[in-house]
C-alpha positions in Angstrom: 8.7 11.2 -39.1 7.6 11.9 -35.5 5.5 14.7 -34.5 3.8 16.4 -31.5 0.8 16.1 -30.2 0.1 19.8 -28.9 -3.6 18.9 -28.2 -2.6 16.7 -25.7 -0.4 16.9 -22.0 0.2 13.3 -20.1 1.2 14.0 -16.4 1.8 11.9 -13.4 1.5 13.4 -9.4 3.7 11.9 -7.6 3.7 12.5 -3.9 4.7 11.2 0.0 1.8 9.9 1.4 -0.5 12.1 2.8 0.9 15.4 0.8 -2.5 15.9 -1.0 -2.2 14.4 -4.1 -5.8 12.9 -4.5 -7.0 16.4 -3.4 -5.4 18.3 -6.1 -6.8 16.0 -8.9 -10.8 17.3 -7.6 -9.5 20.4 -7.6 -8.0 20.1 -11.1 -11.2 18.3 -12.1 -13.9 20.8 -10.8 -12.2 23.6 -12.5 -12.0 22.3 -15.6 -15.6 21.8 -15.5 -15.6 18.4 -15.5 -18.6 18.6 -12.7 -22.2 20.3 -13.1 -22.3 23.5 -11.3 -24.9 21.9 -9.1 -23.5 18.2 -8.7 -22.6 16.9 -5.6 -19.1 15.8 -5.4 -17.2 13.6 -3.1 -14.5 14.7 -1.2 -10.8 12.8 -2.9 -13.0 11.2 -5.9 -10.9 9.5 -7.2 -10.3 7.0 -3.9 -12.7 4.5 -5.2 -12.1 1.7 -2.8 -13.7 1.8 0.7 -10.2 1.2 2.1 -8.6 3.8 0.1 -11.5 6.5 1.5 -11.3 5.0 5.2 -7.2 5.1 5.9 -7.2 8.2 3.5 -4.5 6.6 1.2 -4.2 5.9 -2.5 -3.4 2.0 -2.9 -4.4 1.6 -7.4 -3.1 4.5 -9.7 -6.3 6.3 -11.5 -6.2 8.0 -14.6 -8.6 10.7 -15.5 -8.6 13.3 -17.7 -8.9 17.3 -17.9 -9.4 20.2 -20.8 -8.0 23.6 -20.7 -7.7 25.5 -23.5 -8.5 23.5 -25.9 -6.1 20.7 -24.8 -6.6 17.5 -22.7 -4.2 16.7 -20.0 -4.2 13.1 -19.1 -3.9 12.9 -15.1 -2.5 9.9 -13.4 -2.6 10.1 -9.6 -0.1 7.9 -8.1 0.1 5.7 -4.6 2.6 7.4 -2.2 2.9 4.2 -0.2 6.3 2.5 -0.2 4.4 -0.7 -0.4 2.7 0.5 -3.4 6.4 1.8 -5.1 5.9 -0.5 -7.8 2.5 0.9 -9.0 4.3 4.3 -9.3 7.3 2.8 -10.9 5.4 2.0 -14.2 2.9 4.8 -14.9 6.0 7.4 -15.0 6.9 5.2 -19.1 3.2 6.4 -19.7 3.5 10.3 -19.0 5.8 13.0 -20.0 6.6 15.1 -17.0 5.1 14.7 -13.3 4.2 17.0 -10.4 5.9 16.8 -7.3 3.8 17.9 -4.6 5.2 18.6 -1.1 3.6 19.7 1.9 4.7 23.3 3.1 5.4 22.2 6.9 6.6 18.7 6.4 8.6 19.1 3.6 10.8 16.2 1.4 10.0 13.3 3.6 11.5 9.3 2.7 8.8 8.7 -0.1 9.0 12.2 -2.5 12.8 10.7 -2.4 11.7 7.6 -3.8 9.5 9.0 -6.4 11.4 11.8 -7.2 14.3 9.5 -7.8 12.3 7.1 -10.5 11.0 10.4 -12.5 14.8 12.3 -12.3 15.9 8.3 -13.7 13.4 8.7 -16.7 14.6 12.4 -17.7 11.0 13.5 -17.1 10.8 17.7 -16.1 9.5 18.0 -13.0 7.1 21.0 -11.7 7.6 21.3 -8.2 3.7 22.1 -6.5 4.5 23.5 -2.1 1.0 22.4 -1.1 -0.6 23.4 2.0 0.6 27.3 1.6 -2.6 28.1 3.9 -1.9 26.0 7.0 -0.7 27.7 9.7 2.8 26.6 10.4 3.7 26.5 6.6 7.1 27.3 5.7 7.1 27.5 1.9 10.8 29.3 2.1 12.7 26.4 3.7 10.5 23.7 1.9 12.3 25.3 -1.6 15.6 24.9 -0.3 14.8 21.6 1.1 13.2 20.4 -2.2 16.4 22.0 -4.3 18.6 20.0 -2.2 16.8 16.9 -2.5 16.8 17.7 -6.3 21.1 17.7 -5.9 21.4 14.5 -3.7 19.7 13.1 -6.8 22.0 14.4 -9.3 19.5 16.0 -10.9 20.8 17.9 -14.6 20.9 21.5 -14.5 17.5 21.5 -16.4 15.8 19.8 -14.3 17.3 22.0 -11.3 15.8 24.6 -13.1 12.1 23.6 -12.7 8.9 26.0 -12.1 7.6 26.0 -8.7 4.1 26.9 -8.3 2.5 27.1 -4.7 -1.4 26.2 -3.7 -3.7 25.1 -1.2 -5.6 22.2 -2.6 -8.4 21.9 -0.3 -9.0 25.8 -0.9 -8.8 25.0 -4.7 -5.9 28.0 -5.8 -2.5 27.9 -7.0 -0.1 30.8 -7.3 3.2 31.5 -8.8 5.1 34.6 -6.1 4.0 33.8 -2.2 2.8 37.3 -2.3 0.4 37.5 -5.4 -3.5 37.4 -4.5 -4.8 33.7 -4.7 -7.4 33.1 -6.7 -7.8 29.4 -9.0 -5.7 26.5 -10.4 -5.0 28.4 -13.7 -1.6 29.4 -12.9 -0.6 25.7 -12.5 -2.7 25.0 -15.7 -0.2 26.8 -17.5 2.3 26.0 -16.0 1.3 22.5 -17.0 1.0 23.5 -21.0 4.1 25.8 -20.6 6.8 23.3 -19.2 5.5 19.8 -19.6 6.5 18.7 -23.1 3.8 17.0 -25.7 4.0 13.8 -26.7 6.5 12.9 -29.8 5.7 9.6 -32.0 5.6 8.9 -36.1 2.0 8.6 -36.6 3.1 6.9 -39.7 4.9 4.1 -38.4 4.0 0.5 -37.1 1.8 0.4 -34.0 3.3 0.5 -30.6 1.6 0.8 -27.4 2.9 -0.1 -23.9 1.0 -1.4 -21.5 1.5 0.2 -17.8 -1.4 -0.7 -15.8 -4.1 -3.1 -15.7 -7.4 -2.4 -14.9 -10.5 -5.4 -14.0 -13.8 -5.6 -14.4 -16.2 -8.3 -13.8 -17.9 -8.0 -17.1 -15.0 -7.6 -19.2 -12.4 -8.7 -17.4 -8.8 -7.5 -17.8 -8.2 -4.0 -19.2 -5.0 -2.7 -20.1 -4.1 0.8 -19.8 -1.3 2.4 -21.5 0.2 5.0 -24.0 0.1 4.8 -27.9 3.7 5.5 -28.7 4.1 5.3 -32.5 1.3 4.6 -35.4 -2.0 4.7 -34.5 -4.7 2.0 -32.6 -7.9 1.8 -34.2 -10.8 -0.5 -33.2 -10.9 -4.1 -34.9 -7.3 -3.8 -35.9 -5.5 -7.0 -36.0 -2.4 -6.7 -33.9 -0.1 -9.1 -32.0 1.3 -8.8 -28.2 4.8 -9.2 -27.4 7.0 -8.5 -24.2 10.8 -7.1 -24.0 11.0 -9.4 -20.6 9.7 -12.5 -22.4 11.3 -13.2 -26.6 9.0 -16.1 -26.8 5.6 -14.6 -26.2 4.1 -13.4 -29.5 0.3 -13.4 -29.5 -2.4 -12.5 -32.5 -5.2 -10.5 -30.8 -8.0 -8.2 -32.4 -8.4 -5.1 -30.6 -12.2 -5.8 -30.0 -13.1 -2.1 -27.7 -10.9 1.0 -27.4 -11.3 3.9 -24.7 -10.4 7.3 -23.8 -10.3 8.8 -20.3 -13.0 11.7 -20.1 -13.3 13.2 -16.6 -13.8 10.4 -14.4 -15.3 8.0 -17.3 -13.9 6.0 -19.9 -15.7 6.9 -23.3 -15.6 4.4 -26.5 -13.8 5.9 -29.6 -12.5 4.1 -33.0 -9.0 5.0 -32.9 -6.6 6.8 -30.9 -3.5 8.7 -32.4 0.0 9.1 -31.0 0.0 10.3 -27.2 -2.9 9.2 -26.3 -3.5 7.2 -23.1 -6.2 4.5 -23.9 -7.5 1.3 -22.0 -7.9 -1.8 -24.1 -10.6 -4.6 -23.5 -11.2 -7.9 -25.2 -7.4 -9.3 -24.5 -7.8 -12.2 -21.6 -4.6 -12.4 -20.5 -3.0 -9.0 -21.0 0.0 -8.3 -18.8 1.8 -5.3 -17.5 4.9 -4.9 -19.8 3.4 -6.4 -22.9 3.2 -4.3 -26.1 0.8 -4.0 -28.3 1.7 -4.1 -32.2 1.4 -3.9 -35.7 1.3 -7.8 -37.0 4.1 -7.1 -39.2 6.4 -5.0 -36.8 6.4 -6.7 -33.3 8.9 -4.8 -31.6 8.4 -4.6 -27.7 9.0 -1.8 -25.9 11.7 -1.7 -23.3 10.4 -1.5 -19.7 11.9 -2.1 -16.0 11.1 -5.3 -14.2 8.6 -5.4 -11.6 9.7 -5.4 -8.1 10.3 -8.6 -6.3 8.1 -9.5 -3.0 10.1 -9.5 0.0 8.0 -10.9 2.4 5.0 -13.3 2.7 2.2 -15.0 4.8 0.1 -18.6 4.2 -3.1 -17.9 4.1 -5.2 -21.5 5.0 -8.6 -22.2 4.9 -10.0 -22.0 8.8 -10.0 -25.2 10.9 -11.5 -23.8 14.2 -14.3 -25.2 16.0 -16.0 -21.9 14.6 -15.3 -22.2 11.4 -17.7 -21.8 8.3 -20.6 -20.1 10.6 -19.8 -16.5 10.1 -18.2 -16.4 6.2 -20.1 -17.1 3.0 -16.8 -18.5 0.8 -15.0 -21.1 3.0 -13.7 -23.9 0.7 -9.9 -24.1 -0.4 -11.3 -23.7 -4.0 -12.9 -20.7 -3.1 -9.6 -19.1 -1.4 -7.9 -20.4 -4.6 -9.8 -18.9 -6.9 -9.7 -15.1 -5.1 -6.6 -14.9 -4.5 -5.3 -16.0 -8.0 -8.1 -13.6 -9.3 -6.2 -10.7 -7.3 -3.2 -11.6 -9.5 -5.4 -9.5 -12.5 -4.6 -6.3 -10.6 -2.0 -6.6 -8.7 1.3 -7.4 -10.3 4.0 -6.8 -6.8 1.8 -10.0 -5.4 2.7 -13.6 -5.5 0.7 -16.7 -5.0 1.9 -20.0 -5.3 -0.1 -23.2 -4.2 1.9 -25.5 -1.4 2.0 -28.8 -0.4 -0.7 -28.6 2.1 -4.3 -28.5 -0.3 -5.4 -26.2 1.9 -3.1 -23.5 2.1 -1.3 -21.0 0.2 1.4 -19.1 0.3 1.3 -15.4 -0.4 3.8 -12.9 -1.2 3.7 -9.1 -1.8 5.8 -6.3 -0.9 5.1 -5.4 2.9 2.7 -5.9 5.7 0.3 -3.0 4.5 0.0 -4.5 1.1 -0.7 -7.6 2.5 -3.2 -6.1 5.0 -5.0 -4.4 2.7 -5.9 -7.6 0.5 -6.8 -9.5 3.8 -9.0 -6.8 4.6 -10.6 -6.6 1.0 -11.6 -10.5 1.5 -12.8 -10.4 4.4 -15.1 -7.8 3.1 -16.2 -10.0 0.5 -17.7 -12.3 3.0 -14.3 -14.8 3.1 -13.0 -16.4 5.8 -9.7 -18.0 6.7 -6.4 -18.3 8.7 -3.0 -16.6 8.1 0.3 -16.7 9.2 2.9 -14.3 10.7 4.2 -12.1 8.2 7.8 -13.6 7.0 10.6 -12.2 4.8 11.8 -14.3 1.6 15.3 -15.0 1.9 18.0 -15.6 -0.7 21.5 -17.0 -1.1 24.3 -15.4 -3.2 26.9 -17.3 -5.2 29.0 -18.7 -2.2 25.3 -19.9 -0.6 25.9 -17.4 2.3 21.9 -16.3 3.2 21.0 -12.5 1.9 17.9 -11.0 3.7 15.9 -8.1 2.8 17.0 -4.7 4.7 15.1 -1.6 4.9 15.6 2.2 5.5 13.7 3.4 8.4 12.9 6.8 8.8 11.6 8.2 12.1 10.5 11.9 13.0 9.8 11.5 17.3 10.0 14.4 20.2 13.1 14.2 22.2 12.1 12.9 24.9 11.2 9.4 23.3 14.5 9.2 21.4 16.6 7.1 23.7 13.0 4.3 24.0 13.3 4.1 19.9 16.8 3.6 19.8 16.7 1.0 22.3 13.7 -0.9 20.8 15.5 -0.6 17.2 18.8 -1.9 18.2 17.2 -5.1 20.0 15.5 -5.6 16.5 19.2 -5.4 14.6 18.7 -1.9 13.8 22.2 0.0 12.9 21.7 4.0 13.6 22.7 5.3 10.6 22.0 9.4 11.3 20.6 11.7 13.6 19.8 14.8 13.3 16.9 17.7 14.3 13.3 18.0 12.4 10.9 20.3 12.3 11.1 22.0 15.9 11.2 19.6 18.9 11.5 16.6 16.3 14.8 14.5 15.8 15.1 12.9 12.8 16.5 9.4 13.4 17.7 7.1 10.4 18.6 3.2 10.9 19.1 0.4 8.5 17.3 -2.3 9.8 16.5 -6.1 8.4 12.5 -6.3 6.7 12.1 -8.7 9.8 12.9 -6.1 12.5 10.3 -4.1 11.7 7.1 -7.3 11.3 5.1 -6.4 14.5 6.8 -2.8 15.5 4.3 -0.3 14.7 2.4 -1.4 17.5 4.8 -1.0 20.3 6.3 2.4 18.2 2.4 4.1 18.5 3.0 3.2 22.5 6.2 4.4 23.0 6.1 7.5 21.8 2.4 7.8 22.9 1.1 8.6 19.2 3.5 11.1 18.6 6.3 9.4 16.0 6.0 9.2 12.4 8.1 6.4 10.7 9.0 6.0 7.0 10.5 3.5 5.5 11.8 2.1 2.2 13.2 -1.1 0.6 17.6 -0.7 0.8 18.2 -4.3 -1.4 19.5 -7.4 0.7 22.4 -8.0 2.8 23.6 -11.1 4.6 21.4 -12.2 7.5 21.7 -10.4 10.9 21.1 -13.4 13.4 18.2 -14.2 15.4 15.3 -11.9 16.5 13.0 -12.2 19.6 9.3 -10.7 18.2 7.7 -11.2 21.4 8.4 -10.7 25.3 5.3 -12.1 26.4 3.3 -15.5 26.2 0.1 -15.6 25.6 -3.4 -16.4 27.2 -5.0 -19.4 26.3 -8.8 -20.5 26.5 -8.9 -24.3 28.2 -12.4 -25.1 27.5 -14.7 -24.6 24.7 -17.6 -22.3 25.7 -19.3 -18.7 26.7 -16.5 -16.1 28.9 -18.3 -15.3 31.8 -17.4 -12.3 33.9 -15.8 -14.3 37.3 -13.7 -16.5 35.0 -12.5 -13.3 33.1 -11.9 -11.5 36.7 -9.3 -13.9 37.6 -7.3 -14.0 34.1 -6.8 -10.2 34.0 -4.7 -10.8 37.4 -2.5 -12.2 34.7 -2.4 -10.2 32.1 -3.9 -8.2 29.6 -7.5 -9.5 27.9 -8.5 -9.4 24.3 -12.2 -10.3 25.2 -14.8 -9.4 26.9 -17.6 -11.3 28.7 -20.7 -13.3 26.7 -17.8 -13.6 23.8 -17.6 -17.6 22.5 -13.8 -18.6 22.8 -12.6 -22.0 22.0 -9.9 -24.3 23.3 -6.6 -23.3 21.9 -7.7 -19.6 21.1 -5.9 -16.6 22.4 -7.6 -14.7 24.9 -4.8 -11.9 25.8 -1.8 -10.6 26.2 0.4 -12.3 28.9 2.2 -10.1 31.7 5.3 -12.8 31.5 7.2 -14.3 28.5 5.5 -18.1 28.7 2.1 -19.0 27.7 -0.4 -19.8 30.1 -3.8 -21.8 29.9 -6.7 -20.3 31.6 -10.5 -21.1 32.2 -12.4 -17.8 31.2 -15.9 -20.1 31.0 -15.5 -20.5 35.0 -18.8 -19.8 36.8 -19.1 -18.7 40.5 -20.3 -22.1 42.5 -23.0 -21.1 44.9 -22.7 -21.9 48.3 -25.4 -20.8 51.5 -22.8 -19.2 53.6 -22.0 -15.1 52.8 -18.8 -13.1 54.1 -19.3 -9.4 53.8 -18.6 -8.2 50.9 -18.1 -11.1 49.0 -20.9 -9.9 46.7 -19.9 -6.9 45.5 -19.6 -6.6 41.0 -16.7 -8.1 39.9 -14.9 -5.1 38.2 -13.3 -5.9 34.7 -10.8 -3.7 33.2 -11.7 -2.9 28.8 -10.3 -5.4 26.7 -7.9 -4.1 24.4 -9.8 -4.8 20.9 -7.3 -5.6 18.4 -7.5 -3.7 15.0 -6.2 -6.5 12.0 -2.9 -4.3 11.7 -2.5 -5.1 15.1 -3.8 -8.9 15.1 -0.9 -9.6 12.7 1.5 -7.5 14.8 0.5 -9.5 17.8 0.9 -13.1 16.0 3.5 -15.3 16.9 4.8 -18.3 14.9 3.3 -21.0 16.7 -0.5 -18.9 16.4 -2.7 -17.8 13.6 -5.2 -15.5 13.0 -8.7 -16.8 12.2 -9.8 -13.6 10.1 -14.2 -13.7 9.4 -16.6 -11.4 7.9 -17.5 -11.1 11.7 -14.6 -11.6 13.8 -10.8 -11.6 14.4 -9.6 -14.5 16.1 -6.0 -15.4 17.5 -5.4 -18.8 17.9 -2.5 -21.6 18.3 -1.9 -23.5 15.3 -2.1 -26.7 17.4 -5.2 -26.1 19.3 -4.8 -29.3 21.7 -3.1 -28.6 24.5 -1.5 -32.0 24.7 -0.5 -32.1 21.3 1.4 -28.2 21.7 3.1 -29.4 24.5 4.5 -32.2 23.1 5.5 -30.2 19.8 7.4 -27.8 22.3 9.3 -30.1 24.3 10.6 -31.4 20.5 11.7 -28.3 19.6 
C-alpha cells in the first residue's frame, strides 16, 4: 500500500534565464546551514562549469540537497535556456512540485512560459517566488497579475490558480509572504515549501522502480544516473534489471554496485534508499536517460516523454590549414571522434553521427548556443578543428512536401528601433505575429520566423538597436519551407599570400572594408581577413611591405594610421561564417577561412555553381 514520505520534499526551480534561480539555491543552502559560519562561499555555487560562471547561465541541471525541520528537501536547479528545454523537461518526473521564480520588473518573459507549461502538463502545484522585490523599479503588483494571467493562458486547474505567492530578494537572502511585513530570512518560503508541496507517495512494499532523469559523468566512474526511487526500495548489491518504456526489447541484468544521496553540495554513500528519495547510481556503463531500474522479477518501465529532436546542426572536421596542429594538443580524427561521442554521456538533446568524409562529423543539437557552448568546452580542452555554418535539419511529410523547423521570437526593443527590426526580420521570412507595449518605452514584438532566419542575427540585432533589445525565442514545431534566404550582404576579405600582416599592406585593405586582424598577426592564403564593404569577395595582399626608394615628397612619411580590428568573439565567428568558409577554432586562435583555400580552385567551383 503506498505511503508518504513526510521526511522528505523533492522540488524543482524553474525559471527564465537570468531570474535568479542559481542565486536562490545559495541562499536556500547557507541558511540551512549547509556552510560553516566561517567558510568562504562562491557566489551562484552551484554553476560548476567555467562557462556557466562566465555568461552567468545554468547549462546541466544540479541537484543538492537542504534540511529544515527535520526534513530534507531535494533541490533541482534547472537551465532556463530554451536550448537547454530538454534538460528541464525531464527532472520535473523526478520532483513533486516546482518554484516558479519571476523577476519583479521583467515579469513572465517567453521561457517561464515554457517551463511553466511542462510543470502545469505534469499536475505539479506550483509556488509562485516575485524575486528581485528590492531593485528599484520592481513592480511586484503587476508581476501577480501578469503571472495569474500566464497561469489562465495555460489552462491552469483552479488549484493550481490557487497557488502561494511568496516574494524575496535572493541576493539579500529574505523571503516574505505580505509586501509590507519586515524582511528578515528564507523561512517563510521554507514553509511554504513543507506546507504546499506534497510528499512523495510510493508502496515501499512493492517491486523496485526507479526512473532515471539525468545523467551525471565522471572520469573515474563514468556514467551516473540520477533519479527518483518511485516504489520498493534500492539497496546496495541488489540484483536488478534495466528496462525502458521507449525501447520493449532492452532488458538488462545489472548489480547496483554504489548508491548515493545528495547532502548539501556532496553526494554521500548510503546502503539503501526508501521511496522518495532522489539517488545517483554508479557501476551501470551504459545507463540511459529514460531507462528504469527494477526488481528482476517485476520489470515494468516507467512511462516518460521522449527527448526532443535536434533541429539544427554543424560538421565539425579535423583542421586542414597551413597552421594546423601547432597550437592544439588533440588534432587527429580519432581524437575529435572520441570527444565528441564521449559528450553523448551527458548530453542527451545532441547528436553525432560519423559521415562519409573520415574526417568529419556531423553534429546536431538543439540551437546555436548549445552548440557553442560544446565548441567552446573543446577548445578549452586543448582541441582543435574546423566547423561549418550552423544548418537546420529538414523533413518531409507524407506527400514529400519539405517541413522546416520554425521558431517564436520574442523581442523587447525601444521605439525608436522598431521599424530597423521589423525590416531585418521580414527579409529573413519573419511573419509579425503581435505587437504590443513593454515595460515603459519597450514594444513587445512577436514573429514567427523559420530556425534558419535567425542563424547569424544576433550579431546585426546587438547593432541595430545599439545593445538595447532583448530577444527570446522558442521552438513552434515545423512548417513547410519558406523559400530562399540571403545570410550575408557582404563578401569577404581574403589573404593572397601566406605570411606576417604588416601595417602598409593592412593600410590599404581597410580602404575596403572592415579588418578582423591586426598587424604582426600570421594569415594564410585563403583565410579571412575582414568584413567586405560590398557583397563579393575580394583577394588582398595584407603581407605587402613599403619598397624603399631614395626620393621623399613631404609628407610621405608620416605613420600609417590603422583603424582597431573588430575581434570576433566565437558567437560571432559562427554568425559571420558563410557556406563556402569555415572556422578554424584552436586552443589559441579563431580563424575564418574558405573551404577551398586555392584561389584557382574557388573560382572554378564558383563559376560551376
Amino acid at each position: 500500500m503506498k505511503i508518504k514520505r513526510e521526511d522528505i520534499r523533492n522540488i524543482a526551480i524553474i525559471a527564465h534565464v537570468d531570474h535568479g534561480k542559481t542565486t536562490l539555491v545559495d541562499e536556500l543552502l547557507k541558511q540551512s546551514g549547509v556552510f560553516r559560519e566561517n567558510q568562504e562561499v562562491e557566489e551562484r555555487v552551484m554553476d560548476s562549469n567555467d562557462i556557466e560562471r562566465e555568461r552567468g547561465i545554468t547549462i546541466l541541471s544540479k541537484n543538492t540537497a537542504v534540511y529544515y525541520k527535520n526534513t530534507k528537501i531535494n533541490i533541482i536547479d534547472t537551465p532556463g535556456h530554451a536550448d537547454f528545454g530538454g534538460e528541464v523537461e525531464r527532472v520535473l518526473k523526478m520532483v513533486n512540485g516546482v518554484i516558479l521564480v519571476v523577476d519583479a520588473f521583467e515579469g513572465p518573459m517567453p521561457q517561464t512560459k515554457f517551463v511553466l507549461k511542462k510543470a502545469l502538463e505534469l499536475k505539479l502545484p506550483v509556488i509562485v517566488c516575485i524575486n528581485k522585490i528590492d531593485r528599484p523599479e520592481a513592480r511586484p503588483d503587476d508581476v501577480i497579475d501578469e503571472t495569474l494571467e500566464l497561469f489562465m493562458d495555460l489552462d491552469a486547474s483552479d488549484e493550481q490558480l490557487d497557488c502561494p505567492f511568496v516574494y524575496a530578494s535572493a541576493k539579500a537572502g529574505y523571503a516574505i509572504l505580505e509586501l509590507d511585513d519586515s524582511p528578515q530570512n528564507m523561512t517563510p518560503l521554507f514553509e511554504t515549501i513543507l506546507e504546499y508541496i506534497p510528499a512523495p507517495e510510493g508502496d515501499p512494499d512493492a517491486p523496485t522502480q526507479v526512473l532515471i532523469s539525468t545523467i551525471d559523468y565522471n572520469e573515474y566512474v563514468g556514467r551516473i544516473g540520477v533519479g527518483k526511487v518511485d516504489n520498493g526500495t534500492l539497496c546496495v548489491n541488489q540484483e536488478a534489471i534495466v528496462v525502458n518504456h521507449h525501447e520493449p526489447d532492452k532488458q538488462r541484468k545489472v548489480k547496483i554496485s554504489k548508491l548515493y544521496e545528495f547532502d548539501g553540495l556532496n553526494k554521500v554513500e548510503v546502503k539503501e534508499a526508501g521511496v522518495g528519495s532522489i539517488v545517483a547510481i554508479s557501476g551501470i556503463s551504459d545507463i540511459a536517460i529514460g531507462d528504469t531500474i527494477c526488481s528482476s522479477d517485476a520489470p515494468n518501465p516507467i512511462p516518460f516523454q521522449k527527448i526532443s529532436e535536434p533541429t539544427i546542426s554543424m560538421q565539425f572536421k579535423v583542421n586542414d590549414s597551413p597552421f594546423a596542429g601547432q597550437e592544439g594538443k588533440f588534432v587527429t580524427s580519432r581524437h575529435l571522434r572520441d570527444r565528441l561521442f564521449r559528450e553523448l554521456n551527458t548530453d542527451v538533446s545532441l547528436r553525432v553521427e560519423d559521415t562519409d568524409d573520415m574526417d568529419s562529423f556531423k553534429v546536431s543539437g538543439r540551437g546555436e548556443l548549445h552548440l557553442s557552448v560544446l565548441v567552446e568546452n573543446m577548445r578549452r580542452e586543448g582541441y582543435e578543428f574546423a566547423v561549418s555554418k550552423a544548418e537546420v535539419l529538414y523533413k518531409h511529410d507524407e506527400n514529400g512536401k519539405l517541413l522546416e523547423p520554425m521558431e517564436l521570437v520574442y523581442i523587447d526593443v525601444p521605439d525608436e528601433f522598431t521599424g530597423v527590426v521589423i525590416d531585418k526580420l521580414s527579409q529573413r521570412k519573419g511573419e509579425l505575429q503581435n505587437m504590443g507595449m513593454s515595460n515603459g518605452a519597450y514594444t513587445r514584438l512577436e514573429f514567427s520566423i523559420p530556425s534558419r532566419g535567425l542563424i547569424g542575427y544576433r550579431g546585426d540585432f546587438l547593432t541595430d538597436t545599439k545593445g538595447n533589445g532583448i530577444m527570446n525565442t522558442s521552438f513552434d514545431g515545423y512548417a513547410p519551407y519558406k523559400g530562399d534566404i540571403q545570410y550575408r550582404k557582404n563578401g569577404s576579405l581574403i589573404a593572397f599570400e601566406t605570411g606576417e600582416a604588416l601595417t602598409y599592406g593592412l593600410f590599404s585593405a581597410q580602404e575596403r572594408g572592415t579588418l578582423f586582424i591586426g598587424p604582426g598577426e600570421r594569415v594564410y592564403s585563403g583565410m579571412v581577413v575582414g568584413q567586405n564593404a560590398k557583397t563579393d569577395d575580394i583577394e588582398l595582399n595584407v603581407c605587402k611591405a613599403k619598397h624603399l626608394t631614395n626620393t621623399r615628397a613631404s609628407g610621405s612619411d608620416e605613420a600609417l594610421r590603422l583603424s582597431p580590428p573588430r575581434i570576433l568573439s566565437l558567437e560571432e565567428a559562427l554568425d559571420f561564417i558563410d557556406t563556402d568558409e569555415l572556422l578554424e577554432v584552436t586552443p589559441k586562435s579563431l580563424r575564418i577561412r574558405k573551404k577551398i583555400l586555392d584561389a584557382r580552385l574557388r573560382k572554378r567551383e564558383n563559376n560551376k555553381k
